[in-house]
Backbone as XML, in Angstrom:
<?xml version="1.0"?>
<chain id="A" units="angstrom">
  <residue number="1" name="UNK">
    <atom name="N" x="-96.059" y="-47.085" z="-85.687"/>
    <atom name="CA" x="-95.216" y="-48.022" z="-86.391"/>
    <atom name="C" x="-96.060" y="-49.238" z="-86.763"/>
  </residue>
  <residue number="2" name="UNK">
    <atom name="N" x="-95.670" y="-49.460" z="-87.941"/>
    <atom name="CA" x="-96.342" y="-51.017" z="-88.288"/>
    <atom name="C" x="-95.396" y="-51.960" z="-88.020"/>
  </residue>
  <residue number="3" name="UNK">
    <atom name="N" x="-96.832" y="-52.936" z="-87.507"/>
    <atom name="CA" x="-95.718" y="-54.170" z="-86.512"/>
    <atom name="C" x="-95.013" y="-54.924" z="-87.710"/>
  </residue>
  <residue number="4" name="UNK">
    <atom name="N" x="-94.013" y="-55.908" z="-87.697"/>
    <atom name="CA" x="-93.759" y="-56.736" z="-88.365"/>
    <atom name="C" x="-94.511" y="-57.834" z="-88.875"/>
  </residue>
  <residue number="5" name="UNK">
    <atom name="N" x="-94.330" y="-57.902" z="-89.886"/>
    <atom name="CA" x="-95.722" y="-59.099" z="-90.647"/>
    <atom name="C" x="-96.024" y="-58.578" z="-92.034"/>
  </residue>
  <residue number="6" name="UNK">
    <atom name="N" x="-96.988" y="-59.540" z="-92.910"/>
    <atom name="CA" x="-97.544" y="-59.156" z="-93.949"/>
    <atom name="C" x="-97.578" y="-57.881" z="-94.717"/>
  </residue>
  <residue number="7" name="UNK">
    <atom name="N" x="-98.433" y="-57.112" z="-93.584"/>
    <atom name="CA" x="-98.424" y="-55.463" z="-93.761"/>
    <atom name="C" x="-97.899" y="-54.644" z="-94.347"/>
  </residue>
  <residue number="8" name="UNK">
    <atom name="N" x="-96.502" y="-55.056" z="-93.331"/>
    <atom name="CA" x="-95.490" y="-54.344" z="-93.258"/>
    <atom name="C" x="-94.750" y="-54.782" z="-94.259"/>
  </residue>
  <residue number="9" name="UNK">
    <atom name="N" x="-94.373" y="-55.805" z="-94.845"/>
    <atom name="CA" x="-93.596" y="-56.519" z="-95.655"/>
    <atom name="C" x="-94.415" y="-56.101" z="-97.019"/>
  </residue>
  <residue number="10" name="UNK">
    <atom name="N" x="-95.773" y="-56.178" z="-97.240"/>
    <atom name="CA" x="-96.685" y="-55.858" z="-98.324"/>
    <atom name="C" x="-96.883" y="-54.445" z="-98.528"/>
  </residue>
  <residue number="11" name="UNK">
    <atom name="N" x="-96.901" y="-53.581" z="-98.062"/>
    <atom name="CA" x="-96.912" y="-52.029" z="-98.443"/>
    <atom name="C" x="-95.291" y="-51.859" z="-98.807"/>
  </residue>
  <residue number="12" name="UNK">
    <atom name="N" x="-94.029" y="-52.054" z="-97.824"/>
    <atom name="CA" x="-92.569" y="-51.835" z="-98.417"/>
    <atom name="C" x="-92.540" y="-52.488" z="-100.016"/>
  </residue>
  <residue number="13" name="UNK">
    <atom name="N" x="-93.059" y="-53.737" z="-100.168"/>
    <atom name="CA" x="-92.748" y="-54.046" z="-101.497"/>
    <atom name="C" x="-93.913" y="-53.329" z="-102.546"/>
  </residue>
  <residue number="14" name="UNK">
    <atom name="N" x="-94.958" y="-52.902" z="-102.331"/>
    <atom name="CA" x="-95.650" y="-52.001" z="-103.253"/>
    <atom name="C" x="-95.375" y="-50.606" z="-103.222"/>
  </residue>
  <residue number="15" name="UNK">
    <atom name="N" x="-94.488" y="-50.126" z="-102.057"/>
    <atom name="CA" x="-94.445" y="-48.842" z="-102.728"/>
    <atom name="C" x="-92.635" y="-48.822" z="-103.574"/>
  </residue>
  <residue number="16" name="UNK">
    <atom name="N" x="-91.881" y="-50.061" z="-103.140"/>
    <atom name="CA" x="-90.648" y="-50.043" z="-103.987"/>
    <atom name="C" x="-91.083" y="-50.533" z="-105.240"/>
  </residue>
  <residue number="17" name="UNK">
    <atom name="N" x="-92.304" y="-50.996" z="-105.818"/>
    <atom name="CA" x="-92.502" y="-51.577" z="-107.131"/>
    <atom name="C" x="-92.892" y="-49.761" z="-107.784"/>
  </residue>
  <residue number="18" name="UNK">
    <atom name="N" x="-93.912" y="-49.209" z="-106.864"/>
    <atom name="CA" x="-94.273" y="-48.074" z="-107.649"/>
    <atom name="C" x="-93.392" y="-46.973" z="-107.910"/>
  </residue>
  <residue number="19" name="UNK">
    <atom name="N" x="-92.248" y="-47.080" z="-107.251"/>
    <atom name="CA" x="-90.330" y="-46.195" z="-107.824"/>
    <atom name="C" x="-90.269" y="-47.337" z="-108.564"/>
  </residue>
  <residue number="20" name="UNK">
    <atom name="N" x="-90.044" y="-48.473" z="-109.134"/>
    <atom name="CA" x="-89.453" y="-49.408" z="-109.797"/>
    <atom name="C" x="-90.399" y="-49.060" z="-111.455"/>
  </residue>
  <residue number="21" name="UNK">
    <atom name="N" x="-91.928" y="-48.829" z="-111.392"/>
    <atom name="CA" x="-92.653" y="-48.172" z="-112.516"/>
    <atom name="C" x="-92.875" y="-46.778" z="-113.073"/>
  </residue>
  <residue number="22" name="UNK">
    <atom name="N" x="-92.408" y="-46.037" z="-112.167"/>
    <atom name="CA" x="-91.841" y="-45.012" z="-112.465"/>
    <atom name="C" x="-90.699" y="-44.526" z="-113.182"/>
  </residue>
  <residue number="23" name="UNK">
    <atom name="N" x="-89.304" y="-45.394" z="-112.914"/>
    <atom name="CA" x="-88.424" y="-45.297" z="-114.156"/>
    <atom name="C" x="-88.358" y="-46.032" z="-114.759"/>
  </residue>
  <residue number="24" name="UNK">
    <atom name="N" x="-89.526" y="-47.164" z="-115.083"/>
    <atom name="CA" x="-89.355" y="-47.674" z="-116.378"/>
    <atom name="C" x="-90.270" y="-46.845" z="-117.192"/>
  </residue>
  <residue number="25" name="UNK">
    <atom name="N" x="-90.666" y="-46.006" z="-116.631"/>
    <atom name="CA" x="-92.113" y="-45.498" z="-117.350"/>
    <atom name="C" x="-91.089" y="-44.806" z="-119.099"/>
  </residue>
  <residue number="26" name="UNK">
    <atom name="N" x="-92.185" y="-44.951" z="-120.078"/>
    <atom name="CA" x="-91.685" y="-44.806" z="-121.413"/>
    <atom name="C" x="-90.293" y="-45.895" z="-121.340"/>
  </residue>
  <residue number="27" name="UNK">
    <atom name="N" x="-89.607" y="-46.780" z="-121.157"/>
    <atom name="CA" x="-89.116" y="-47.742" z="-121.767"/>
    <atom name="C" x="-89.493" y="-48.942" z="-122.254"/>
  </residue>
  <residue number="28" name="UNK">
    <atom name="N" x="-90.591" y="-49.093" z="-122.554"/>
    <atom name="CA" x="-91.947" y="-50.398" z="-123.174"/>
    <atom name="C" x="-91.214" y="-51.621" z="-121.957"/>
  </residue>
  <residue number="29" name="UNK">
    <atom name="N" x="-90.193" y="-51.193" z="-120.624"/>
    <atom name="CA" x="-90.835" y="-52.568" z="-119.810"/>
    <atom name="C" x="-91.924" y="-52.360" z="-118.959"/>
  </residue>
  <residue number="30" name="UNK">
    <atom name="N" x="-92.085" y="-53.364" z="-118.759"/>
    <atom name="CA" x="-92.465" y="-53.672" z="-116.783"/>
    <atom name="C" x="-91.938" y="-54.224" z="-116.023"/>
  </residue>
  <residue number="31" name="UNK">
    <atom name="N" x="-92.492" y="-54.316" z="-114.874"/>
    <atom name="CA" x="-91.627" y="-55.080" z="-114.086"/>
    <atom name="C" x="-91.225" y="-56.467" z="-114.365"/>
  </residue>
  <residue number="32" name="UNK">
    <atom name="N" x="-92.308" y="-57.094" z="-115.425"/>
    <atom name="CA" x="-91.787" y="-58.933" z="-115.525"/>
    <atom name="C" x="-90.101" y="-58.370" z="-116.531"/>
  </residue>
  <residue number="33" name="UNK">
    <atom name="N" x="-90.888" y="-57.596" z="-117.426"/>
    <atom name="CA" x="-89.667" y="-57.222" z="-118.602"/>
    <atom name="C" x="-88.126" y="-56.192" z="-117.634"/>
  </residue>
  <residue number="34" name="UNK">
    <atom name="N" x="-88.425" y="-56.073" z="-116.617"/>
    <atom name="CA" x="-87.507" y="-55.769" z="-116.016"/>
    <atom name="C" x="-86.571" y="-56.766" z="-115.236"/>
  </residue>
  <residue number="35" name="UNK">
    <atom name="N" x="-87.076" y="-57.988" z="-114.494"/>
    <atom name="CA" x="-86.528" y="-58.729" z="-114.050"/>
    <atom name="C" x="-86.053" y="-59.453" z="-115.098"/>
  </residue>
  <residue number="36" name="UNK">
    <atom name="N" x="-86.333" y="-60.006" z="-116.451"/>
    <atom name="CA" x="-85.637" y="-60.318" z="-117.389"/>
    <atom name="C" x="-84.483" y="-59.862" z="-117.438"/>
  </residue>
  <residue number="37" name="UNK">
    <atom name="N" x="-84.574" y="-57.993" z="-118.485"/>
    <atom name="CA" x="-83.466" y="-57.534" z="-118.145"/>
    <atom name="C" x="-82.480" y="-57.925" z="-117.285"/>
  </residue>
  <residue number="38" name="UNK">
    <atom name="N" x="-82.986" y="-58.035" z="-116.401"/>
    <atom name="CA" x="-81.955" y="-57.613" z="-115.213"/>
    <atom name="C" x="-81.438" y="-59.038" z="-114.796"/>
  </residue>
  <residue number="39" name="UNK">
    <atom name="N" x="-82.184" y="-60.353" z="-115.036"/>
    <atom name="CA" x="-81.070" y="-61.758" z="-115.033"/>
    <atom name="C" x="-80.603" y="-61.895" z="-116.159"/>
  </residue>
  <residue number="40" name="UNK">
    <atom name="N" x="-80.593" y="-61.047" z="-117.922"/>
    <atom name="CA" x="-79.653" y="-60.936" z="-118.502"/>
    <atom name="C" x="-78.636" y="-60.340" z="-118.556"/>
  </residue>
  <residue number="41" name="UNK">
    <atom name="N" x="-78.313" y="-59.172" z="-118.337"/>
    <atom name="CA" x="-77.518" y="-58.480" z="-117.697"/>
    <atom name="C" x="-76.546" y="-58.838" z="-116.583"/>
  </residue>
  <residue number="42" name="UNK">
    <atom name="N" x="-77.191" y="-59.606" z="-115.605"/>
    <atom name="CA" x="-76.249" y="-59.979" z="-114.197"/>
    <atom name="C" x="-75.956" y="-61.552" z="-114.441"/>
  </residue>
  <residue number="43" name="UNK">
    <atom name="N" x="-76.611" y="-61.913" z="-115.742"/>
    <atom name="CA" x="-76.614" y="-63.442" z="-115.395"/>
    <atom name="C" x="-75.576" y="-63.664" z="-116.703"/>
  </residue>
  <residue number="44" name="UNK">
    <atom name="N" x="-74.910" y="-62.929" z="-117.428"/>
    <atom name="CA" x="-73.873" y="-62.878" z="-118.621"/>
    <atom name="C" x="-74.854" y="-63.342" z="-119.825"/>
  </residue>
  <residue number="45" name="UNK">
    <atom name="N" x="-75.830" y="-63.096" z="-119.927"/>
    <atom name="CA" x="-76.847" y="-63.478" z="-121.101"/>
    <atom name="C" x="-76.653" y="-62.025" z="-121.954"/>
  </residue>
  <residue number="46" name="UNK">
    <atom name="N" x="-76.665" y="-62.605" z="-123.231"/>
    <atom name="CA" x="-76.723" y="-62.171" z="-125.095"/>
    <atom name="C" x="-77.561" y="-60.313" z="-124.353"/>
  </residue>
  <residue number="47" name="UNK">
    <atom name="N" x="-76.987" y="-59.469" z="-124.646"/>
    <atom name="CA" x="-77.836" y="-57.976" z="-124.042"/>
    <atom name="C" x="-77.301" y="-57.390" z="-125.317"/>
  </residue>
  <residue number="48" name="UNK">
    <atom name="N" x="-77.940" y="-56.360" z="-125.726"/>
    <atom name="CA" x="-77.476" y="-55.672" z="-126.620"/>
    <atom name="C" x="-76.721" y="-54.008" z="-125.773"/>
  </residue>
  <residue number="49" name="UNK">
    <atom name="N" x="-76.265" y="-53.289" z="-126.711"/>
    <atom name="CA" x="-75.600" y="-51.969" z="-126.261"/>
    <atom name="C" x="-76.550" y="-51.169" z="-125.433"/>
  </residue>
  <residue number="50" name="UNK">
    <atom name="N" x="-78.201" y="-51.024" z="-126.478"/>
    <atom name="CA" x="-78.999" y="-50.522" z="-125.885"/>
    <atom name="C" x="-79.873" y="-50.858" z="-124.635"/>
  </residue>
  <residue number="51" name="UNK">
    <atom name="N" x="-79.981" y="-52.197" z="-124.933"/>
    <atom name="CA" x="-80.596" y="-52.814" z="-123.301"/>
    <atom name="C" x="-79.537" y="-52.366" z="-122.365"/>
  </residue>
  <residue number="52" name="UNK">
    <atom name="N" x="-78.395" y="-52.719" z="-122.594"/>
    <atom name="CA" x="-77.396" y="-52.949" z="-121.094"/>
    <atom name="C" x="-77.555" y="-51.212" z="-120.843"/>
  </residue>
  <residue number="53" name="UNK">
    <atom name="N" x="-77.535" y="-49.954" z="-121.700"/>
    <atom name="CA" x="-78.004" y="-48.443" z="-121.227"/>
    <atom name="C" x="-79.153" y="-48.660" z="-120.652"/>
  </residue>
  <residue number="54" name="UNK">
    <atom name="N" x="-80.447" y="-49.067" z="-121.345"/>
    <atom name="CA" x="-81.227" y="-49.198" z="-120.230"/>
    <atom name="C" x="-81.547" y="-49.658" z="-118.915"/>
  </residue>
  <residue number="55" name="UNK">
    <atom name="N" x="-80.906" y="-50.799" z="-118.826"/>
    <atom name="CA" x="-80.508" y="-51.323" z="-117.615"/>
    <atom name="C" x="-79.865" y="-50.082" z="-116.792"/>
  </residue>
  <residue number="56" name="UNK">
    <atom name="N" x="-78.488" y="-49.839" z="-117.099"/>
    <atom name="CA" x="-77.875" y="-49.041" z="-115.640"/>
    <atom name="C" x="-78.628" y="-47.769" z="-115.796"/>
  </residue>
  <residue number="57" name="UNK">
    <atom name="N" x="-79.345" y="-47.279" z="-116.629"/>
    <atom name="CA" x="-79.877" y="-46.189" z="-116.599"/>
    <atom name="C" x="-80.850" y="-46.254" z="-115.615"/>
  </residue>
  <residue number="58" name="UNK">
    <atom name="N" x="-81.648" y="-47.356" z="-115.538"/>
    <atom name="CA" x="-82.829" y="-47.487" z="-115.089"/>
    <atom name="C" x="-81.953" y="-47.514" z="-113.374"/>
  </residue>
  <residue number="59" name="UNK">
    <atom name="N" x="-80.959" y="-48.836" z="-113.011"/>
    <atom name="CA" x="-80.253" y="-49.283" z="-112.216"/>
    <atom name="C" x="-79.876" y="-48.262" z="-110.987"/>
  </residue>
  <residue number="60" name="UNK">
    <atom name="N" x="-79.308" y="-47.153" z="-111.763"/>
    <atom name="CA" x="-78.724" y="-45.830" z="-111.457"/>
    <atom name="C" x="-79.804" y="-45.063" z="-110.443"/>
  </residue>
  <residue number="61" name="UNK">
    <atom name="N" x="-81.074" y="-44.762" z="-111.207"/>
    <atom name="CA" x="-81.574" y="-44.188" z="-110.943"/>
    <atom name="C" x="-82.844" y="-44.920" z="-109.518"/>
  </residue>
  <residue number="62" name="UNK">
    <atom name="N" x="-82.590" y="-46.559" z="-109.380"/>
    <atom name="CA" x="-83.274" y="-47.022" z="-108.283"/>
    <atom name="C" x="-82.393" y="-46.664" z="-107.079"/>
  </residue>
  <residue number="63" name="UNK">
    <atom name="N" x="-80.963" y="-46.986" z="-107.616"/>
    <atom name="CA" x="-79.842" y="-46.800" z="-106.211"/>
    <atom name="C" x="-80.090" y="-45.944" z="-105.785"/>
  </residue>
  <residue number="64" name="UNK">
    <atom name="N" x="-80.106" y="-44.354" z="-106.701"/>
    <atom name="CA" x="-80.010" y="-43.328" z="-106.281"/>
    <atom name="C" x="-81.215" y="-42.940" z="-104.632"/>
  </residue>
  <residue number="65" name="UNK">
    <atom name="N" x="-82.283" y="-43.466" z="-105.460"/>
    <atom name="CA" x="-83.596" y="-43.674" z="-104.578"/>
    <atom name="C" x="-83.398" y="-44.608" z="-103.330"/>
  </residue>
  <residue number="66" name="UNK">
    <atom name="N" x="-82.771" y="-45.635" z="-103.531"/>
    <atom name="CA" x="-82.750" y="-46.829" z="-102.225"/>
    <atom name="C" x="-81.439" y="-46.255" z="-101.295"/>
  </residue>
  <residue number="67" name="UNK">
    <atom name="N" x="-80.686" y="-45.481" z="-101.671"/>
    <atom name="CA" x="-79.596" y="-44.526" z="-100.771"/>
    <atom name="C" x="-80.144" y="-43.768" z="-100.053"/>
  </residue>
  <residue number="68" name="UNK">
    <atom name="N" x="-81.381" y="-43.224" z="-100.725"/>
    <atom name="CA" x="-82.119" y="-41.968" z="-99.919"/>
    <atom name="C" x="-82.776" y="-42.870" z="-99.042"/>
  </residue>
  <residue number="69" name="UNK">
    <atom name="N" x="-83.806" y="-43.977" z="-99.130"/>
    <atom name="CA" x="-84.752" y="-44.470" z="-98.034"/>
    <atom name="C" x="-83.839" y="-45.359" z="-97.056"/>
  </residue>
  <residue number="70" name="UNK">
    <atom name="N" x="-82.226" y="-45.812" z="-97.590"/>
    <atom name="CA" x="-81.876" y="-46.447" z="-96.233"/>
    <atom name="C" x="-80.407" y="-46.446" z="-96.086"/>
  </residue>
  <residue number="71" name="UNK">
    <atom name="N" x="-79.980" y="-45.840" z="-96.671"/>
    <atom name="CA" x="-78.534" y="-45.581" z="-97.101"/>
    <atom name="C" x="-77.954" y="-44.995" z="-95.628"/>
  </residue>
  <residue number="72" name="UNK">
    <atom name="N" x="-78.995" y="-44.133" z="-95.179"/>
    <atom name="CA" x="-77.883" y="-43.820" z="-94.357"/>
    <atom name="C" x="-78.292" y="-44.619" z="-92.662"/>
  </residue>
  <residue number="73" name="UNK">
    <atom name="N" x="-79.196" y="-45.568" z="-92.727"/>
    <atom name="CA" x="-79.263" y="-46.401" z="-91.218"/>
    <atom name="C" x="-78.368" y="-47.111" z="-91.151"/>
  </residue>
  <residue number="74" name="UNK">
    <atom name="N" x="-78.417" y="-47.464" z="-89.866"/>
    <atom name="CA" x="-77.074" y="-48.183" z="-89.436"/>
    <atom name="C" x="-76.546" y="-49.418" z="-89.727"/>
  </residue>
  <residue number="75" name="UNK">
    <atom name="N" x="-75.480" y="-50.241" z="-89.902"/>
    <atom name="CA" x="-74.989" y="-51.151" z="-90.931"/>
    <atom name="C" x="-75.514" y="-52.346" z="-89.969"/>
  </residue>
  <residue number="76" name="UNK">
    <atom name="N" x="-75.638" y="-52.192" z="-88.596"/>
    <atom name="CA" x="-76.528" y="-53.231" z="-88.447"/>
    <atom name="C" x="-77.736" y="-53.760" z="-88.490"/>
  </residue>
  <residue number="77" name="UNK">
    <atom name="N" x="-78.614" y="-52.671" z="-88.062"/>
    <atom name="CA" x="-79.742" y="-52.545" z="-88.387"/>
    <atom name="C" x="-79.795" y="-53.076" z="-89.574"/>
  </residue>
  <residue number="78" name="UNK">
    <atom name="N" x="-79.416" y="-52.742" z="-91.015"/>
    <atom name="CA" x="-79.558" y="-53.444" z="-92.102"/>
    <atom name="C" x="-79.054" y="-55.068" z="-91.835"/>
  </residue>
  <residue number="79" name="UNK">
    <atom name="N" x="-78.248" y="-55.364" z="-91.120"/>
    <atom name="CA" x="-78.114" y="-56.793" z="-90.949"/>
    <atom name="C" x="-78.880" y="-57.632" z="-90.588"/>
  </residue>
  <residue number="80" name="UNK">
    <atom name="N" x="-79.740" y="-56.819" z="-89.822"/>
    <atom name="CA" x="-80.579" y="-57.127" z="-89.370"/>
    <atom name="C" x="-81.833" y="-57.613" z="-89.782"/>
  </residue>
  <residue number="81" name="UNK">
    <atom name="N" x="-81.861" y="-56.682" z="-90.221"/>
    <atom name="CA" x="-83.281" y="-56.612" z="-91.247"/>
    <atom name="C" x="-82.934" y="-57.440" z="-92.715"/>
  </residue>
  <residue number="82" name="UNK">
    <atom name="N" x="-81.512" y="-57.578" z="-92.884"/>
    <atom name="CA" x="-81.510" y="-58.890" z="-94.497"/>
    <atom name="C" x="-81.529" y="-60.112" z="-93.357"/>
  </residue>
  <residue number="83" name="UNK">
    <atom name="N" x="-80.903" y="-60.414" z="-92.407"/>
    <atom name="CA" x="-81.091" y="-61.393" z="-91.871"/>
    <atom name="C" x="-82.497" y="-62.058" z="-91.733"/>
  </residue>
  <residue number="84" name="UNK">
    <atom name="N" x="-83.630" y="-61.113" z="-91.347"/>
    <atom name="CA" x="-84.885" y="-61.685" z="-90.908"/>
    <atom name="C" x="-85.786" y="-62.414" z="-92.119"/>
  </residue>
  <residue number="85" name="UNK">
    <atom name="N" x="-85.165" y="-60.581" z="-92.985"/>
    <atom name="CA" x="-85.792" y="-61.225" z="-94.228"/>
    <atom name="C" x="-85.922" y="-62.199" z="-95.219"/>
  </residue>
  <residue number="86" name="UNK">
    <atom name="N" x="-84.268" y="-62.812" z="-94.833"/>
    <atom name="CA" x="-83.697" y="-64.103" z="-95.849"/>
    <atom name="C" x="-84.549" y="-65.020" z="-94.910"/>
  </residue>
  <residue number="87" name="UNK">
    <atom name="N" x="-84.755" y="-65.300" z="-93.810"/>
    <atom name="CA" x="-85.205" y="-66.273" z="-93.411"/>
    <atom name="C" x="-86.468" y="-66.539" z="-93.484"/>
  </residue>
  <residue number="88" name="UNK">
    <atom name="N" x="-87.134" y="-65.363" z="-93.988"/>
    <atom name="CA" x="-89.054" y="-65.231" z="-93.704"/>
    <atom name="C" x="-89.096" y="-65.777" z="-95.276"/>
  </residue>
  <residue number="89" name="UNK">
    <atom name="N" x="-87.858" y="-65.197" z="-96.260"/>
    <atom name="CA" x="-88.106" y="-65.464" z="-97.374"/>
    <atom name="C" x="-87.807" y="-66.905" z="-97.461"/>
  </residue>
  <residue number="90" name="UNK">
    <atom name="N" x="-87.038" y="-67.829" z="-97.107"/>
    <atom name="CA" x="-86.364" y="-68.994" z="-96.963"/>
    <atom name="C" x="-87.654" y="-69.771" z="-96.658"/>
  </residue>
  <residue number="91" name="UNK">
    <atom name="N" x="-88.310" y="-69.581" z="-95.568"/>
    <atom name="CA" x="-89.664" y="-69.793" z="-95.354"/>
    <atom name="C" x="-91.038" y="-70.239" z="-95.926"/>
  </residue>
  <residue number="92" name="UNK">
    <atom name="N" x="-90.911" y="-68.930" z="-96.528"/>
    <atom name="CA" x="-92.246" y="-68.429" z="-97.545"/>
    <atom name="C" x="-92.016" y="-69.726" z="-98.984"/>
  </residue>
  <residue number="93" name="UNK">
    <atom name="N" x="-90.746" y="-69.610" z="-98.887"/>
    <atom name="CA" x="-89.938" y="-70.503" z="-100.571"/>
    <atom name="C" x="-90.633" y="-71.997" z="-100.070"/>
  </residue>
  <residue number="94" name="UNK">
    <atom name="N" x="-89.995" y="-72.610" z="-99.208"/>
    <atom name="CA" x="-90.183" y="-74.039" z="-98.348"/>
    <atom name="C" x="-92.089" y="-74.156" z="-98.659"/>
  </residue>
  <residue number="95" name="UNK">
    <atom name="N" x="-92.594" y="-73.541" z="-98.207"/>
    <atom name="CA" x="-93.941" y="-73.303" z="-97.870"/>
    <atom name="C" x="-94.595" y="-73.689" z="-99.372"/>
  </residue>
  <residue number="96" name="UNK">
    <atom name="N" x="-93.874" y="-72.707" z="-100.227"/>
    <atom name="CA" x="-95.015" y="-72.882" z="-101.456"/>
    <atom name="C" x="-94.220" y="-73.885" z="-102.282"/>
  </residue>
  <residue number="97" name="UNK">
    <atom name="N" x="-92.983" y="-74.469" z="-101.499"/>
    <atom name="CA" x="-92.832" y="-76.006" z="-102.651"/>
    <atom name="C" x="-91.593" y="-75.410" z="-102.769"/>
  </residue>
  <residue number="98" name="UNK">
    <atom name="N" x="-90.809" y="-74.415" z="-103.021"/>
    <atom name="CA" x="-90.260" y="-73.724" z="-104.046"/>
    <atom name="C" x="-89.008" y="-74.259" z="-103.259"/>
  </residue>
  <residue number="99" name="UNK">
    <atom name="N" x="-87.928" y="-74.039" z="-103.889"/>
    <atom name="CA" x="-85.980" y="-74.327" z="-103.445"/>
    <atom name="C" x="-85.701" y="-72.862" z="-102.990"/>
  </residue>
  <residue number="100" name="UNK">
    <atom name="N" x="-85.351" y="-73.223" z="-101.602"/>
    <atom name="CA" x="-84.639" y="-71.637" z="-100.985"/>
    <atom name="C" x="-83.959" y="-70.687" z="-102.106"/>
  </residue>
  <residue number="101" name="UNK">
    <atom name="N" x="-84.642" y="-69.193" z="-101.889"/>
    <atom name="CA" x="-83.520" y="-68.296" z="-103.033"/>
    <atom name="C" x="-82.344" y="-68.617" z="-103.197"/>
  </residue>
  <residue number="102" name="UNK">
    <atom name="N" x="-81.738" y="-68.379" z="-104.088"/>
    <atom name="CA" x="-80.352" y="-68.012" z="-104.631"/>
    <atom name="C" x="-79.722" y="-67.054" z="-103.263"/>
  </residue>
  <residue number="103" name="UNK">
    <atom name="N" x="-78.363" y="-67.418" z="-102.757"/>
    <atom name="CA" x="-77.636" y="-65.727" z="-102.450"/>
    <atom name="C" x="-76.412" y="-66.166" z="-102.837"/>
  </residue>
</chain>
């Protein structure tokens, strides 16, 4: 097991970016052009018919994937683990200047 820390926190988010480039693959985004998308879409910003398909298309097909890697552990355990993480992230924000995330 990898301990908690960097590591561990830095390989989970590179291998969820490399499923995240995988179904954008052939839709001319990336990931910056994805997080766009995706605060127009959730944020009530101007989307057209075809973006907002690409969006849940794309959307659809991460859930489908993030059901399989944790969908089925236990509802605390996940409490657990958003708990630590809001706070490491809360942290990390403070640290580099930045205003605690959004929840």
């Amino acid at each position: 097991m990898i301990p908690f820390g960097t590591q561990l926190i830095g390989r989970t988010e590179k291998a969820l970016t490399a499923i995240l480039a995988r179904h954008l693959e052939g839709t001319g985004l990336d990931e910056s052009g994805w997080i766009a998308l995706t605060l127009a879409v959730t944020g009530g910003g101007p989307v057209g018919d075809e973006d907002r398909a690409l969006w849940t298309r794309v959307r659809e097909a991460n859930t489908a994937v993030t059901d399989r890697l944790w969908g089925d552990l236990p509802a605390a355990d996940l409490e657990t683990a958003a708990r630590v993480l809001t706070t490491v992230l809360d942290r990390a924000d403070q640290l580099a200047g930045r205003a605690a995330s959004a929840r």
